[in-house]
N, C-alpha and C positions, 0 to 999 in steps of 0.2 A: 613546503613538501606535504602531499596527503599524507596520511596519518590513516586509511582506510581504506579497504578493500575496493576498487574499481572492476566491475567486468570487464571481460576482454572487449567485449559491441560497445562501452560506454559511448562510442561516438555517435553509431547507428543507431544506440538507447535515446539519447538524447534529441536526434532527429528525427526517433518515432515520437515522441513526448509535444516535442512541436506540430507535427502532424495531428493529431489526435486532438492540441489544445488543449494538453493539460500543465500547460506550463504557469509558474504563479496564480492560479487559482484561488478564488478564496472559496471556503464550506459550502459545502450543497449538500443542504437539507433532504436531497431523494436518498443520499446515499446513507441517510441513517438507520434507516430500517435494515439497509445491511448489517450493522456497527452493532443494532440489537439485536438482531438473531445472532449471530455470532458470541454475543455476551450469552445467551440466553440459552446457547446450546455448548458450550463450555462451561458455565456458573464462573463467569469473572465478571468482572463490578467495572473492565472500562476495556474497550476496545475501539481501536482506532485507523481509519482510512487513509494513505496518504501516497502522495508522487514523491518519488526522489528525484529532485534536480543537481544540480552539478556541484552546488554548496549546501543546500539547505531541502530537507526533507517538509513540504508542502503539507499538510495535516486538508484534508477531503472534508473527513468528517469525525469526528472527537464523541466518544458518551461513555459516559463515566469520568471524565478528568477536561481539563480547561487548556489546550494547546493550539497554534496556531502554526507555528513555524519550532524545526525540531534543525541546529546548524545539524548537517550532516557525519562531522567528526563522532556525536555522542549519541549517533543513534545504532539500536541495535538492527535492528530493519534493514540496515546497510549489509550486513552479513546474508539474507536473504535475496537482496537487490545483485548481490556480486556473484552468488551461488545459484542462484535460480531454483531454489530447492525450499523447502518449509524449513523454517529454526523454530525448535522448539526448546526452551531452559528451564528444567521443572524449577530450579535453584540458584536466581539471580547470581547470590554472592557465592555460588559453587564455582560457575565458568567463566574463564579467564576474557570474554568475551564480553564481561558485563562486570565482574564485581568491584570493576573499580570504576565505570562510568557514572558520572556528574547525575545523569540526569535518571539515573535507575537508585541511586546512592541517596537522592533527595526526595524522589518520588516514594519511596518506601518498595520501591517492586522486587518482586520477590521472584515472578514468573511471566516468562512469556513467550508466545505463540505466533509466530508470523507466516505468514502465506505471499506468495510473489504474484504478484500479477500479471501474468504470460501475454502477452500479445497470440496472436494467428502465427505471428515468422517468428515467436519464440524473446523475444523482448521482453526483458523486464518492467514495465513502468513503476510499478509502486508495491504497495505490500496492503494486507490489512492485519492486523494484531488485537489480541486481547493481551491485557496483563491483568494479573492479582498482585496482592499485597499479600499472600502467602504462597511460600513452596505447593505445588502441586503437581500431576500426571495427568493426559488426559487420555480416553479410551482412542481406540483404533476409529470406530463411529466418529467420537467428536472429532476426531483428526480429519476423516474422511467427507464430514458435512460440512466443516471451514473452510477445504480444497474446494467443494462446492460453492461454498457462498464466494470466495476469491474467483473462481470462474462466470461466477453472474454480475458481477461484478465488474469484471474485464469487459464484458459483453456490453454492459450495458456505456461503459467510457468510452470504447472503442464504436458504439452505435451510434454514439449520439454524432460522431465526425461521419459517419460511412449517410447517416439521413442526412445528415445538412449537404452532402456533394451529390446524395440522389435529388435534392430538392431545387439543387441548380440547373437539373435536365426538365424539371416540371415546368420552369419558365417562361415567358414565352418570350420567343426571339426578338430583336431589340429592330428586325428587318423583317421584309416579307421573303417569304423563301419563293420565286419563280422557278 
């Protein structure tokens, strides 16, 4: 039995995710410069890119901390993945959504920040998140410039499938056309 919030679309979520090609992926290095602005316009030491698949939460892109694969039961991200809404916990071991997960309990985390990554039809694919090792708030701006960078972000996942299926029209046909 889950153990974790599933959205209602979880089925539809999941066959956007194959669509798109972001299913088991490993790290891509473009997508770090997102993971540092993010860090950079919050003041948190690690923020992290990733897809949620149907067991196990995919890590994009990692800086500040060393992860590859997060099972899906112990991640906080899944609360953002099923609500489609930003989670923010200025105080890990405050809400009951975190202070007794494994991997927030050993990681030292204190706070964190997630952003959904909305498809065009409203689909969740993934999240991006900063966390700290301390309690903290963050302004209305830095809230509003992470919804930013989660939206260029989107753009840019969801482009890289919409150029490879314009690139199949550039072609040229495998016949002559009379």
């Amino acid at each position: 039995m889950k153990k974790y919030p599933i959205p209602a679309n979880e089925e539809g979520r999941m066959k956007k995710l194959e669509y798109f090609d972001l299913l088991n992926l490993e790290k891509d290095p473009q997508l770090d410069i997102f993971a540092e602005t993010a860090c950079l316009v919050t003041d948190c030491p690690a923020a992290l890119i990733a897809m949620m698949e149907s067991e196990t939460q995919t890590i994009q892109s990692c800086v500040g901390m060393a992860l590859d694969f997060v099972d899906r039961k112990n991640t906080v991200c899944q609360y953002s993945i099923a609500s489609g809404e930003i989670l923010i916990i200025n105080d890990t071991l405050l809400d009951e959504r975190s202070s007794e997960n494994p991997l927030i309990l050993a990681g030292g985390i204190r706070f964190y920040a997630g952003v959904p990554l909305i498809d065009d039809e409203g689909f969740v694919l993934g999240t991006i998140c900063v966390i700290d090792y301390k309690p903290k708030t963050l302004t209305n701006d830095q809230i509003s410039t992470l919804k930013k960078i989660g939206e260029a972000i989107t753009k840019v996942l969801t482009g890289k499938r919409k150029i490879f299926r314009l690139s199949i029209f550039n072609r040229p046909l495998p016949f002559p056309i009379t």
